[in-house]
C-alpha positions in Angstrom: 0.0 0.0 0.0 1.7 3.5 -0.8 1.6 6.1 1.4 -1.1 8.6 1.4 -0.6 12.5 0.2 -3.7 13.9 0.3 -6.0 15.5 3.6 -8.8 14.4 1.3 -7.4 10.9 1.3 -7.2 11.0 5.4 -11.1 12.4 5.5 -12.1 9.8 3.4 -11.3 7.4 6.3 -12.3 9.7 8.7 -16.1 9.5 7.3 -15.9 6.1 6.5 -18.5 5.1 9.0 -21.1 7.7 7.6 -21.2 5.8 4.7 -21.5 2.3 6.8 -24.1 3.6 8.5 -26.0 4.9 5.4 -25.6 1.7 3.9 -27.3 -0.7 7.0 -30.0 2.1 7.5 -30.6 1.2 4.0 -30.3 -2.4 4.4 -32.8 -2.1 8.0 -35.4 -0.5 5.5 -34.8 -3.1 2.8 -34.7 -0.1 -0.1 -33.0 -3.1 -2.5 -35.6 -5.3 -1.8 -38.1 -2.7 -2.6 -36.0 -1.9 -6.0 -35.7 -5.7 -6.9 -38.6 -5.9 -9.7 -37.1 -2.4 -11.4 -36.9 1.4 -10.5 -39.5 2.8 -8.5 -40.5 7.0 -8.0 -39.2 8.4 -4.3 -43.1 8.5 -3.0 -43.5 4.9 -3.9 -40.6 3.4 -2.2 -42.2 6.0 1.0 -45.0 4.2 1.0 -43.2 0.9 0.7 -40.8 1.4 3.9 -43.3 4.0 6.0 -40.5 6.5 6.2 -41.6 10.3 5.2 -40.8 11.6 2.0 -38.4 14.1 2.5 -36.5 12.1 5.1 -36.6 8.8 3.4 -34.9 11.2 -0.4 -32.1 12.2 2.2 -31.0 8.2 2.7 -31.9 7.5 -1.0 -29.4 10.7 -2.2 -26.5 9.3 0.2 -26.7 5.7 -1.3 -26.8 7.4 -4.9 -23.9 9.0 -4.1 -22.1 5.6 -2.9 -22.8 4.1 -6.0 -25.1 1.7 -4.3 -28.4 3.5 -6.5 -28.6 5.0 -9.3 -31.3 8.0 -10.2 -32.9 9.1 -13.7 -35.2 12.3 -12.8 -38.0 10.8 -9.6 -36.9 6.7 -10.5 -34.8 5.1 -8.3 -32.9 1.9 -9.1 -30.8 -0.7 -7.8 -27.1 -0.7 -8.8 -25.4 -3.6 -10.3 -24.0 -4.8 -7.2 -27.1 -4.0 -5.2 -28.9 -6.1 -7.1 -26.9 -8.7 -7.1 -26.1 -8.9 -3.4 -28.3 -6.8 -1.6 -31.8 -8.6 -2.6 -32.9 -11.5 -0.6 -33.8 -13.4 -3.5 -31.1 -13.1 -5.0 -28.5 -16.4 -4.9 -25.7 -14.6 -3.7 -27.5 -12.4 -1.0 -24.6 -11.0 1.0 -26.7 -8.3 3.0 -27.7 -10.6 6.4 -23.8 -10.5 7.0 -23.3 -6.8 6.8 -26.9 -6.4 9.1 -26.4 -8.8 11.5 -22.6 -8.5 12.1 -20.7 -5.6 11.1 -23.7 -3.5 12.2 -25.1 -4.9 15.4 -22.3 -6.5 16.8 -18.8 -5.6 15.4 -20.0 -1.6 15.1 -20.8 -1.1 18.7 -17.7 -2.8 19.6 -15.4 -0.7 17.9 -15.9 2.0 20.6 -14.2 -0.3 22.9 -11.2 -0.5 20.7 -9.2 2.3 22.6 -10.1 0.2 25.6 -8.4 -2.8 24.2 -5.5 -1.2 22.5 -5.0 0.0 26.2 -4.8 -3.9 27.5 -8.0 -2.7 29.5 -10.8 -5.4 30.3 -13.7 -4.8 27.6 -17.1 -7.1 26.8 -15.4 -9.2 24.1 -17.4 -10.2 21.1 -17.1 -14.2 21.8 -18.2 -14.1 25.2 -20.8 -11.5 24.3 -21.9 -14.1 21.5 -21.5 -17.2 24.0 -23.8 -15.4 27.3 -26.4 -14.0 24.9 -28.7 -16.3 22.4 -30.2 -13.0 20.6 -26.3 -12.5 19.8 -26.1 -15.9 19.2 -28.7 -15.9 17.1 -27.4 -12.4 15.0 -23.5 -13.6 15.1 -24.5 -17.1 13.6 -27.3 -16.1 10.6 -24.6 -13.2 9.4 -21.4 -15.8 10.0 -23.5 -18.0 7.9 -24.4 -15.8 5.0 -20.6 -14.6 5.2 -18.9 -18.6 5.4 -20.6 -19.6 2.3 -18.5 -18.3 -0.3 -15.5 -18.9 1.7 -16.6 -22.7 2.3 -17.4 -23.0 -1.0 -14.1 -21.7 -2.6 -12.0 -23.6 0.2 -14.3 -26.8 -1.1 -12.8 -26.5 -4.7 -9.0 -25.9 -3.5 -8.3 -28.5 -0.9 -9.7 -32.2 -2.4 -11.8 -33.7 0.5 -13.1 -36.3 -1.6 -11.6 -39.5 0.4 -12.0 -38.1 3.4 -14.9 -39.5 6.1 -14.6 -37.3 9.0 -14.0 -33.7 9.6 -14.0 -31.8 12.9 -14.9 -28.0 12.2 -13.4 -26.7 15.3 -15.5 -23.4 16.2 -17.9 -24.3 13.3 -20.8 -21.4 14.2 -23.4 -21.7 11.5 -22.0 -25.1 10.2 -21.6 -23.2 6.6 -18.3 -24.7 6.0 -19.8 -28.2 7.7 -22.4 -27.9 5.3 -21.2 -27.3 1.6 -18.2 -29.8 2.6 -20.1 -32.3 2.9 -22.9 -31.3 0.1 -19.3 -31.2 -1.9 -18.5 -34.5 -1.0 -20.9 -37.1 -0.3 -19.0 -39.6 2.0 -17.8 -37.1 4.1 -19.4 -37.0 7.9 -18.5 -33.4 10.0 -18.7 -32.8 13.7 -19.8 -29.3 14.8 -17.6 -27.9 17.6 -18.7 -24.1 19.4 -20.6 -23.0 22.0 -23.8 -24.3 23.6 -25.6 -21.2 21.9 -24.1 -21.2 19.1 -24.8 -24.8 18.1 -28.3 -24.5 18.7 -28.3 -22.0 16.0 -26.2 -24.3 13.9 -29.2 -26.7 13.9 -31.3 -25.1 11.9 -29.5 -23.5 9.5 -28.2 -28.3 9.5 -32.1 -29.1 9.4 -32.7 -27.0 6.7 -29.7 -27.8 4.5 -31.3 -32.0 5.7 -28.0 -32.7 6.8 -28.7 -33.5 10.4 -28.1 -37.4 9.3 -24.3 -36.7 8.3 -23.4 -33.5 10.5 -23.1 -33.9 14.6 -22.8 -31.2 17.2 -20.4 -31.0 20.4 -21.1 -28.3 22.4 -18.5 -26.4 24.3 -15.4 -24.2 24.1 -12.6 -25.4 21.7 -9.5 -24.9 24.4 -11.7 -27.2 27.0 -14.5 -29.8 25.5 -12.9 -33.2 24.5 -12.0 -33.2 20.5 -13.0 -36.4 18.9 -10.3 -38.5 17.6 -9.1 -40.5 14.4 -10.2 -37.4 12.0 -9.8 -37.0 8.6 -9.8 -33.3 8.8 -9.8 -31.4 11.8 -10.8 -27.8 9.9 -10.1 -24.5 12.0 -11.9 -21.5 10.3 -11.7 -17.9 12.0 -10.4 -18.9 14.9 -6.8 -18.5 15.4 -7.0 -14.8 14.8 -9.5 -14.1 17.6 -7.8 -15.7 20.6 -4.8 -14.9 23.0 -1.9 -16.1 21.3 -0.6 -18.3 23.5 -3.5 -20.7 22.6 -2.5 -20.8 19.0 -0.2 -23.4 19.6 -2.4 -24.9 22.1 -5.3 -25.5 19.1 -2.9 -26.8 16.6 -1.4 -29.5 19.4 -5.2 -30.6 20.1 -5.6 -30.9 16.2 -2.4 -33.1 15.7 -3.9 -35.1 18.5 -7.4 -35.5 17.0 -6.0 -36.1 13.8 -6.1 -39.8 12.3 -2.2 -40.8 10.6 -2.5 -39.0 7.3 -4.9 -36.3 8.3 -5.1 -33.0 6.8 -5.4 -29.9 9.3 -7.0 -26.5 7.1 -6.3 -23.0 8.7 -8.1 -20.5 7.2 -8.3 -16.9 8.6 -7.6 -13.2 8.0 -3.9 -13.2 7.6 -1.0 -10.5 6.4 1.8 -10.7 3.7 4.8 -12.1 5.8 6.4 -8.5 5.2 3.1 -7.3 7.6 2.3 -4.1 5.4 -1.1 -5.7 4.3 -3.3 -6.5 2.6 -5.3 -3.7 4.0 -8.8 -5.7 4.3 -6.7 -8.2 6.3 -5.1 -5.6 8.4 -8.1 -4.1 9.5 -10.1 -7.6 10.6 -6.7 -8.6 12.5 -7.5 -4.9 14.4 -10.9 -5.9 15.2 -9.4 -8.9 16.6 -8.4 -6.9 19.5 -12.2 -6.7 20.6 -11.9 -10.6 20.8 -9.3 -10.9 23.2 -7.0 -8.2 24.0 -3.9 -10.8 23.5 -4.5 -11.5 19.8 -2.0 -11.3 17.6 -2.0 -10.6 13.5 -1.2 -14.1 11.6 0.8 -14.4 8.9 1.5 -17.3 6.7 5.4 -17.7 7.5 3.9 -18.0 11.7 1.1 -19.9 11.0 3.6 -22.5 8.9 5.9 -22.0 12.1 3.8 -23.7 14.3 2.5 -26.1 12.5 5.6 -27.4 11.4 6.8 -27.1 14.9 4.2 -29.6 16.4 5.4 -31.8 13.9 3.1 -31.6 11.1 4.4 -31.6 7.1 3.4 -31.0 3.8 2.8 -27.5 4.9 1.8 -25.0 2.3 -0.3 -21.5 2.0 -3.1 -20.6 -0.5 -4.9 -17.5 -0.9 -8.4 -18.0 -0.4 -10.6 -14.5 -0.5 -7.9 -12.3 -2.4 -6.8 -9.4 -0.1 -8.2 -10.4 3.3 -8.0 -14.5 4.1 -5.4 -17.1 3.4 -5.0 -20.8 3.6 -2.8 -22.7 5.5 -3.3 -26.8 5.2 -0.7 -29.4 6.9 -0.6 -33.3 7.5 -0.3 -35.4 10.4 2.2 -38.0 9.4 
């Protein structure tokens, strides 16, 4: 990333979160849903959401301006990308994600991140997820409608196809659970996270009929009793939201679940080695913080470390979503 030169360039990070905000106001009022069959005129799409004129042409202007509208004299319409992942019906709806948790639940939290930064005790977002189903229940719809691209694109890189049994270690919404095993049909998956957290995962299991080939273990990852003899043991967001002293801790309990020959996935927001980027990544390793205060920013080269360390091989890194995830996979021998 090169240096910036311009105050503009600093104010546009500055106001950054007026345009969030602009966008799940939107999003609340479900304006792309509204727009889905075609442009409408400003006192339609009133009547639609219930907000007054006047008020409602002040939202509709800011998301114009974003580029997420577009506006011929009194017609509104949905821009390419709204339309494509902004409308429910739409196959690769994105918008439950940006609703559910970058608005309720990583947005609020960011006022703590002076706090953290500080080493100061703050409500982190696990625990706040773990104590509270209606966080539960908002953390796990918008970590499913956010895992299922990443699941599927980790599905097509890493060949699961003779594999039986796969542990998804902090699984949440069983996304990854899910379109592995749609993916490939022999495989079996055990769900590992927290008591509220599974019984989220459930549901989203019932309705994908997977209940007969996906399993639940409630509890926390560092102290519930990992099943053993696995095929895969598949840790997925994890590593970057914990102390890092329990890093190694994980990947030890992994080699240990792991059958002779298993294959251990790490997948999670991760930096170049030279830590300058990518800047997605960078700033999801900063929300780590609101996690655990002891979180550290992953990199490939450290993640390889470790592995290699507790004595796995065949260790290599992938890129999975360009700019903000990366793959790390390693064997038990």
């Amino acid at each position: 990333m090169e240096p910036i030169t311009d105050v503009r360039e600093i104010s546009n990070i500055a106001y950054g979160f007026m345009a969030s905000k602009a966008l799940f106001a939107a999003l609340d009022l479900d304006i792309f849903g509204h727009l889905s069959n075609g442009p409408k005129p400003l006192e339609a799409l009133s009547g639609d959401t219930g907000i007054a004129s006047q008020r409602l042409e002040t939202l509709l202007t800011a998301c114009v301006s974003l580029g997420l509208l577009t506006r011929e004299d009194d017609q509104f319409k949905n821009g390419p990308a709204s339309q494509r992942y902004l409308v429910r019906s739409s196959p690769t709806y994105f918008a439950d994600y940006y609703r559910f948790q970058i608005d309720r639940l990583i947005y609020p939290m960011m006022e703590q991140i002076d706090a953290a930064l500080r080493g100061e005790k703050i409500t982190d977002l696990y625990q706040a997820v773990a104590d509270v189903p209606e966080n539960a229940r908002d953390f796990s719809i918008a970590q499913h409608s956010g895992s299922l691209g990443p699941a599927y694109m980790l599905s097509k890189q890493v060949d699961l196809s003779a594999c039986r049994s796969l542990l998804d270690v902090a699984g949440g919404s069983g996304a990854f659970s899910i379109t592995l095993c749609q993916r490939n049909p022999a495989l079996r998956a055990t769900i590992l996270d927290f008591p509220n957290v599974i019984e989220i995962a459930k549901t989203f299991v019932g309705e994908a009929d997977m209940m007969a080939r996906i399993g639940f273990l409630p509890g926390n990852a560092l102290e519930a009793d990992w099943p053993e003899k696995q095929d895969v043991v598949l840790i997925s967001y994890l590593l970057s939201a914990v102390n890092g002293t329990h890093i190694p801790v994980l990947v030890e309990r992994a080699m240990e679940s792991l059958a002779p020959g298993g294959l251990l996935p790490l997948h999670d927001f991760m930096l170049d080695d030279g830590r300058q980027g990518p800047r997605s990544a960078a700033l999801w390793l900063l929300t780590s913080l609101l996690n655990d205060r002891e979180a550290i920013s992953l990199t490939p080269k450290y993640l390889e470390g470790i592995a290699k360390d507790v004595g796995f091989n065949e260790v290599s890194t992938q890129i999975l979503i360009p700019e903000i995830t990366r793959l790390v996979t390693a064997r038990k021998p």
